[in-house]
C-alpha positions as protocol buffer text, in pm:
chain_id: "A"
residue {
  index: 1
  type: UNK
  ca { x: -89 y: 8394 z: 11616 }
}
residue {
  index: 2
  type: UNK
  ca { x: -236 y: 8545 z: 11324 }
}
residue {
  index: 3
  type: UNK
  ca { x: -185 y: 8918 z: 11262 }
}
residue {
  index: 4
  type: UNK
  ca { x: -362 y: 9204 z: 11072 }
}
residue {
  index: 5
  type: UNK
  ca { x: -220 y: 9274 z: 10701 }
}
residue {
  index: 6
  type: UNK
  ca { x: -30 y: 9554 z: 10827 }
}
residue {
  index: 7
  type: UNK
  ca { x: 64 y: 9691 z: 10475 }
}
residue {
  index: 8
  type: UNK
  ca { x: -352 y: 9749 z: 10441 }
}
residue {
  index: 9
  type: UNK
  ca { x: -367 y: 9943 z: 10760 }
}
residue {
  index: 10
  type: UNK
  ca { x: -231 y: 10276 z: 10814 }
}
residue {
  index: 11
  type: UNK
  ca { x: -377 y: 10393 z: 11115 }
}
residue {
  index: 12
  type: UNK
  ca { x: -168 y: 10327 z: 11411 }
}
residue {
  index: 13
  type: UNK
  ca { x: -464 y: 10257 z: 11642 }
}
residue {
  index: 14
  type: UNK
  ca { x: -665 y: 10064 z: 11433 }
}
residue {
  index: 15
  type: UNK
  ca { x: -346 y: 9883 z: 11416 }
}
residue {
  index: 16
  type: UNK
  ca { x: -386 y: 9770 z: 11791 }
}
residue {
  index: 17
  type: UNK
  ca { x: -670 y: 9705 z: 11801 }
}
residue {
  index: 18
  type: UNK
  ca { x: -702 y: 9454 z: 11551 }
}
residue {
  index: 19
  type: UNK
  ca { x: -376 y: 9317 z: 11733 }
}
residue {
  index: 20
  type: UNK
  ca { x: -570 y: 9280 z: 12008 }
}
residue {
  index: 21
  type: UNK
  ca { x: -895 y: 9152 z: 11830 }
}
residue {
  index: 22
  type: UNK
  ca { x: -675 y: 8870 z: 11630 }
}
residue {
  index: 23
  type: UNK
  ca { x: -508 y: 8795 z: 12017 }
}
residue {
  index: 24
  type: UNK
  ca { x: -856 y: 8754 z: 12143 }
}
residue {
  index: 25
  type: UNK
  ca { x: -902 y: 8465 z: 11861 }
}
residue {
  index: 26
  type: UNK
  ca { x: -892 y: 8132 z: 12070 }
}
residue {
  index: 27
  type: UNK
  ca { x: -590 y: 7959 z: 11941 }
}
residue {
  index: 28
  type: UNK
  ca { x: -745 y: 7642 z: 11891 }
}
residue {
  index: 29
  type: UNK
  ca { x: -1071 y: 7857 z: 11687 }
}
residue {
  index: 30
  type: UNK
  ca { x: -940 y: 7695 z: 11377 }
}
residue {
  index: 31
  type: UNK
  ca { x: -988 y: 7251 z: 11519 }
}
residue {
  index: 32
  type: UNK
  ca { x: -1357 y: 7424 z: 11722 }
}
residue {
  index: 33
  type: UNK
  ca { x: -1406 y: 7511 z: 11385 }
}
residue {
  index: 34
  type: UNK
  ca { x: -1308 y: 7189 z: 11154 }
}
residue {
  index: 35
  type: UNK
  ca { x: -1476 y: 6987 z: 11480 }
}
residue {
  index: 36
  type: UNK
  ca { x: -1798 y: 7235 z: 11398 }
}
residue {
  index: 37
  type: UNK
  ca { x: -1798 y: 7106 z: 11031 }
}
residue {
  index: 38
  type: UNK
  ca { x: -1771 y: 6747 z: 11051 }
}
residue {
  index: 39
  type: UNK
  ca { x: -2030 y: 6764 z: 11280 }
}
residue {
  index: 40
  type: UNK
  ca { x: -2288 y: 6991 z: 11083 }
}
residue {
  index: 41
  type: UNK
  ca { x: -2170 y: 6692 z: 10782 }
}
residue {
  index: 42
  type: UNK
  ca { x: -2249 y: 6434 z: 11036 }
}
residue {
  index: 43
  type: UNK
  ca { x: -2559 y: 6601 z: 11104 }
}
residue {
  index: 44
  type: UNK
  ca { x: -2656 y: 6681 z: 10712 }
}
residue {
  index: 45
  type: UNK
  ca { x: -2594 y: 6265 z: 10621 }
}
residue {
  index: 46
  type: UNK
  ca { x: -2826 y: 6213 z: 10942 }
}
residue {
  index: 47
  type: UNK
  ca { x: -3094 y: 6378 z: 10791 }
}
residue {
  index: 48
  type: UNK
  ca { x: -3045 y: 6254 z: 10436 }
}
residue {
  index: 49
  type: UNK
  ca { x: -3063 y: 5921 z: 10601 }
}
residue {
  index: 50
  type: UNK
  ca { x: -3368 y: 5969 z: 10797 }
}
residue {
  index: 51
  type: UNK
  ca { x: -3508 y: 6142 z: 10469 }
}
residue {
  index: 52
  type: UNK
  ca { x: -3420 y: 5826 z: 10232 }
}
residue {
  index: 53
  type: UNK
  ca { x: -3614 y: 5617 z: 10559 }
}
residue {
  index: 54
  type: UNK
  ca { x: -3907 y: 5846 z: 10559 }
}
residue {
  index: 55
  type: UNK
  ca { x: -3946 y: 5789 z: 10176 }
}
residue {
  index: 56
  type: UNK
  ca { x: -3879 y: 5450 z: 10169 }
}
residue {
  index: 57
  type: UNK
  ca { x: -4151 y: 5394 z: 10487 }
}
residue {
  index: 58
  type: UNK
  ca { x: -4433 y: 5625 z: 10277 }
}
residue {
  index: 59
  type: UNK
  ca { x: -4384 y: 5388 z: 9947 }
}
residue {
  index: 60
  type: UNK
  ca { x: -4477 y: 5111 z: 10161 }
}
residue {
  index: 61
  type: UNK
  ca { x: -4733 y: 5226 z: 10334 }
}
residue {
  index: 62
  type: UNK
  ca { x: -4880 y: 5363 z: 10020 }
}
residue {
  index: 63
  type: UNK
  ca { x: -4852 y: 4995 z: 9873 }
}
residue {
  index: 64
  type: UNK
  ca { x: -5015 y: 4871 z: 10175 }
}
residue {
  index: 65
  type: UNK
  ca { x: -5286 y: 5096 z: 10132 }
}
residue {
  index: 66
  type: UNK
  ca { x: -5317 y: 5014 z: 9765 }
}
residue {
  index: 67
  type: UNK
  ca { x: -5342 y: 4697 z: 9858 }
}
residue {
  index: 68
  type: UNK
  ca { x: -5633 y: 4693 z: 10113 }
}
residue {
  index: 69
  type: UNK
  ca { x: -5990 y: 4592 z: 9987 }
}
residue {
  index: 70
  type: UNK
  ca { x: -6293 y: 4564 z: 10128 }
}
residue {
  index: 71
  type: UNK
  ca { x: -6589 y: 4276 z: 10090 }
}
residue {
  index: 72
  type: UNK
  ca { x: -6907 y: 4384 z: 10223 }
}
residue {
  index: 73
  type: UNK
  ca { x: -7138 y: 4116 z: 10295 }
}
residue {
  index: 74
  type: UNK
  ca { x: -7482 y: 4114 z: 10506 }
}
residue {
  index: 75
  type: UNK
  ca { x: -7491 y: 3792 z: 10657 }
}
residue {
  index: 76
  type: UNK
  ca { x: -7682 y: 3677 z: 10950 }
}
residue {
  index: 77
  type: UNK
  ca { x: -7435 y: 3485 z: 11217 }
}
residue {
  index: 78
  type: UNK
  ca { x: -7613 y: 3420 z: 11528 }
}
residue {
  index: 79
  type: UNK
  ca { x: -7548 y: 3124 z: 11714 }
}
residue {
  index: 80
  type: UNK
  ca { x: -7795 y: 2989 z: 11983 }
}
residue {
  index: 81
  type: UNK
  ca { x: -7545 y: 2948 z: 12280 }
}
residue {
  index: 82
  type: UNK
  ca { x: -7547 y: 3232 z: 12548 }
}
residue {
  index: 83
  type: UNK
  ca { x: -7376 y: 3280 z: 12837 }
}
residue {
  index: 84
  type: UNK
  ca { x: -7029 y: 3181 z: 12702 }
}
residue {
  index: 85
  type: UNK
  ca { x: -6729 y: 3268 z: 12463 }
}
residue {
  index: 86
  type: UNK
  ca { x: -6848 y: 3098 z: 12167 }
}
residue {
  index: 87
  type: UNK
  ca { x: -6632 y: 3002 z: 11833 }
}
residue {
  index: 88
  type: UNK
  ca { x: -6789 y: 3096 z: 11541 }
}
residue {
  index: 89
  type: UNK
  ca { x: -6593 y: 3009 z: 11207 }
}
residue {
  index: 90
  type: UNK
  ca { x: -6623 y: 3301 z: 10890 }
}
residue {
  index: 91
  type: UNK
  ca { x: -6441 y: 3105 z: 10640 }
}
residue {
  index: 92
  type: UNK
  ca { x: -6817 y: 3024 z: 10487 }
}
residue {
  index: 93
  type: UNK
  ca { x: -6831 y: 3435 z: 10413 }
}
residue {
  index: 94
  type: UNK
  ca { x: -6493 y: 3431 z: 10221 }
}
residue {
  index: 95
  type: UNK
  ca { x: -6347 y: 3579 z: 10559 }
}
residue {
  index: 96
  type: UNK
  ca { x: -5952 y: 3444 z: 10592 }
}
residue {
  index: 97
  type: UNK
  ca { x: -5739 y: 3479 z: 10893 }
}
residue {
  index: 98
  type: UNK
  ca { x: -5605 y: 3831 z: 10942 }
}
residue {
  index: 99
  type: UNK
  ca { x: -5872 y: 3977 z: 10752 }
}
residue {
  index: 100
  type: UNK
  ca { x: -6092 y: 4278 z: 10979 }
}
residue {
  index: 101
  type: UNK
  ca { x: -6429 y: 4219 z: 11035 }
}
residue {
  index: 102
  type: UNK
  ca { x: -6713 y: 4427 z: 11081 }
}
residue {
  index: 103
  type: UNK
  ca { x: -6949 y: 4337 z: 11325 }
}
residue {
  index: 104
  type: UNK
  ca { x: -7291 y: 4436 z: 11367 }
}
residue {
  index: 105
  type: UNK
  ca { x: -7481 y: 4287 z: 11708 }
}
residue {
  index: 106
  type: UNK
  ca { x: -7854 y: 4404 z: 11735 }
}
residue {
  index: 107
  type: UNK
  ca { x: -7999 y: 4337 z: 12060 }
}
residue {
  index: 108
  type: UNK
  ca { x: -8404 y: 4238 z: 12042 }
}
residue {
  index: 109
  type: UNK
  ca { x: -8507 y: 4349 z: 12347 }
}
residue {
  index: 110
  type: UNK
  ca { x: -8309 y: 4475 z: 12650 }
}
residue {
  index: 111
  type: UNK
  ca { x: -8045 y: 4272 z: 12780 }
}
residue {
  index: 112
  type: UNK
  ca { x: -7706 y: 4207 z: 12972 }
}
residue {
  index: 113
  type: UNK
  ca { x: -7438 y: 4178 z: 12714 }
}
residue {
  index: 114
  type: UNK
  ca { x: -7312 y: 4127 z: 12412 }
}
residue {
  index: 115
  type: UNK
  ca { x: -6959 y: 4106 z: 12254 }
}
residue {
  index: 116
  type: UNK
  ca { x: -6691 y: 3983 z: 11971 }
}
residue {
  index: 117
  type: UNK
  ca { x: -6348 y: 3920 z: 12002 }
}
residue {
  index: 118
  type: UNK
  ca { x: -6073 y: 3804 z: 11846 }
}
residue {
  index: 119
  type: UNK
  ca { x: -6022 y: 3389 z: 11864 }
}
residue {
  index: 120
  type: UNK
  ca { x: -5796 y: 3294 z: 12124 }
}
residue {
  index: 121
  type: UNK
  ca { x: -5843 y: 3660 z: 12324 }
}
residue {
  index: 122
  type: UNK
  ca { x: -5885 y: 3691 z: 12711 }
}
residue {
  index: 123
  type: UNK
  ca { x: -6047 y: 4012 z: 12687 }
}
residue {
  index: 124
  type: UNK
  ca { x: -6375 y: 4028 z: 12796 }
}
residue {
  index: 125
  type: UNK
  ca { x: -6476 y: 4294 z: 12498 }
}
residue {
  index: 126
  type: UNK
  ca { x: -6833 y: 4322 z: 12506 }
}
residue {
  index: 127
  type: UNK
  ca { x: -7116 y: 4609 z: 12558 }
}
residue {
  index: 128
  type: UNK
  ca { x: -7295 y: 4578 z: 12909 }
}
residue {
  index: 129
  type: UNK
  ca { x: -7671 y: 4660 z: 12973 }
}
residue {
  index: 130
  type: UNK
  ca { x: -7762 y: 4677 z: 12569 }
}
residue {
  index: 131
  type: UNK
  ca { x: -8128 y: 4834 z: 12500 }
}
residue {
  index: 132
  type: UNK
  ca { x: -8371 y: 4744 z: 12327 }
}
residue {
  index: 133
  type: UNK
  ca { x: -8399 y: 4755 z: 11971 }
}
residue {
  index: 134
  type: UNK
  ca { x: -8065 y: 4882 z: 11947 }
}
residue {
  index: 135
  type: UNK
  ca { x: -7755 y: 4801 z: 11796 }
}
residue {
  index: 136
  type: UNK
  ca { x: -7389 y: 4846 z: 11809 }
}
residue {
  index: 137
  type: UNK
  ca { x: -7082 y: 4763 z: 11567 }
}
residue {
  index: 138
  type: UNK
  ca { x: -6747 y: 4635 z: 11636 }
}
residue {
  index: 139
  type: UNK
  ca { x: -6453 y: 4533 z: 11445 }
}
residue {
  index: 140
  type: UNK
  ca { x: -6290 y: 4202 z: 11494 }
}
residue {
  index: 141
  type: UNK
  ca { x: -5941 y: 4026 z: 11376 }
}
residue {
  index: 142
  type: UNK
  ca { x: -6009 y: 3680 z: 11189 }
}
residue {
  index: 143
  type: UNK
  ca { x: -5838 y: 3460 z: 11429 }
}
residue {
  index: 144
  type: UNK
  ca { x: -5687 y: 3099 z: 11269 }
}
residue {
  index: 145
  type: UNK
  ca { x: -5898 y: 2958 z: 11050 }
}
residue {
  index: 146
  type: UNK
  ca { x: -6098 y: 3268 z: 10990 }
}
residue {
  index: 147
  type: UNK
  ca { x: -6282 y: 3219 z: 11358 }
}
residue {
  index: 148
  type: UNK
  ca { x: -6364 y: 3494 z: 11612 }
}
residue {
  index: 149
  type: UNK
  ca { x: -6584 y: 3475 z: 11938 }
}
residue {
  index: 150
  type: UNK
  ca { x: -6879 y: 3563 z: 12002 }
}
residue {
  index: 151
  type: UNK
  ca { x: -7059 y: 3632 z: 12382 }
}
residue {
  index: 152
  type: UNK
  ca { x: -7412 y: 3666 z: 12420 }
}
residue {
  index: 153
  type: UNK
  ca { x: -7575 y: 3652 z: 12754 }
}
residue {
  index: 154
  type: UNK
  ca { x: -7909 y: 3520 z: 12584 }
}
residue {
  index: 155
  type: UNK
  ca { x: -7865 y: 3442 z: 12188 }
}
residue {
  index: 156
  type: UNK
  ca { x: -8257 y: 3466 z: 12171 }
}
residue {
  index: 157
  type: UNK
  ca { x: -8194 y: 3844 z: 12232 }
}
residue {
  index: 158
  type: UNK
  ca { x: -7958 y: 3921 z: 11970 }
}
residue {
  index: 159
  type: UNK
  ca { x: -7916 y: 3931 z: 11603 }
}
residue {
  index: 160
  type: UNK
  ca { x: -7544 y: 3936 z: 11496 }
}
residue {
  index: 161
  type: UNK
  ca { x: -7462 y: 4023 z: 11130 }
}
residue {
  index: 162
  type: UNK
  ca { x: -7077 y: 4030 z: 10917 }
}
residue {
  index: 163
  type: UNK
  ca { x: -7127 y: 4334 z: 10730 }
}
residue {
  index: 164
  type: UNK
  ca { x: -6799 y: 4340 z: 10557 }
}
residue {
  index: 165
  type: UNK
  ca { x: -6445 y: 4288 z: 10630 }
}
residue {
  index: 166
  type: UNK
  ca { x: -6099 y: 4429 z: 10517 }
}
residue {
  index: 167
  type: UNK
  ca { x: -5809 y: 4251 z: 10363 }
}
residue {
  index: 168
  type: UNK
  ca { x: -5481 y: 4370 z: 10370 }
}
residue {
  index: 169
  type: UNK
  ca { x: -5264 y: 4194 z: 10044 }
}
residue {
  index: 170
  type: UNK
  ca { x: -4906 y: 4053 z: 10203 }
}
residue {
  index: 171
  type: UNK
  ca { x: -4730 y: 4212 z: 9872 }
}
């Protein structure tokens, strides 16, 4: 047990009760404490760590993002089969597997439905009950070999235009 510095103190009753006070000290205050400071030291490398990761994550997204270009293109890709998931192959637009594509379907007059998806997809992605004279865009994955689907309920309804697409450099 720790006591006061007695030669410091002259008054008699401040004497006890700093006696008492230093008593009052948990004797094992002084491990709580060590135990206290390895883990704030723990915690402090924790967050040096997770700082170094944060860092490290932003360069590469940054690089990603650097990295990411963008061909538009207008071209007309209507197909003339309806009523069925149909394959239609972009590697003629400089479109590469991976690459995002932007998709623009016009419908000609009212119709049922019209969609894209990515090659190899079950989803049923398409817009039901499309006006006429309207369109709507949507973006696509290039599947293997640059291909994506295509669903049209009538292909004499639509027009279907690649109006650009993103690439995202592997580097």
């Amino acid at each position: 047990m720790r006591a006061p510095p007695e030669a410091q103190l002259n008054d008699p009753q401040l004497n006890r009760v700093m006696a008492k006070a230093f008593q009052a000290i948990p004797k094992n205050a002084e491990s709580r404490l060590a135990t206290a400071e390895d883990e704030l030291s723990t915690a402090q490398d924790s967050l040096t760590s997770a700082q170094e990761d944060i860092e490290t994550n932003t360069a590469a997204i940054a690089n990603k993002l650097q990295t990411a270009s963008y061909t538009e293109r207008w071209d007309d890709i209507t197909h003339s089969t309806g009523g069925a998931w149909t394959e239609v192959d972009l590697t003629a637009y400089g479109v590469e597997a991976g690459d995002i594509c932007e998709i623009l379907i016009h419908a000609n007059s009212w119709t049922n439905k019209a969609g894209v998806r990515t090659l190899g997809s079950s989803l049923n992605r398409y817009v039901d009950e499309v006006p006429d004279e309207s369109s709507f865009p949507l973006d696509v994955v290039a599947g293997t070999g640059a291909v994506i689907e295509l669903w049209m309920d009538d292909a004499s309804d639509f027009n279907v235009y690649l109006t650009g697409y993103w690439r995202f450099s592997t580097s």
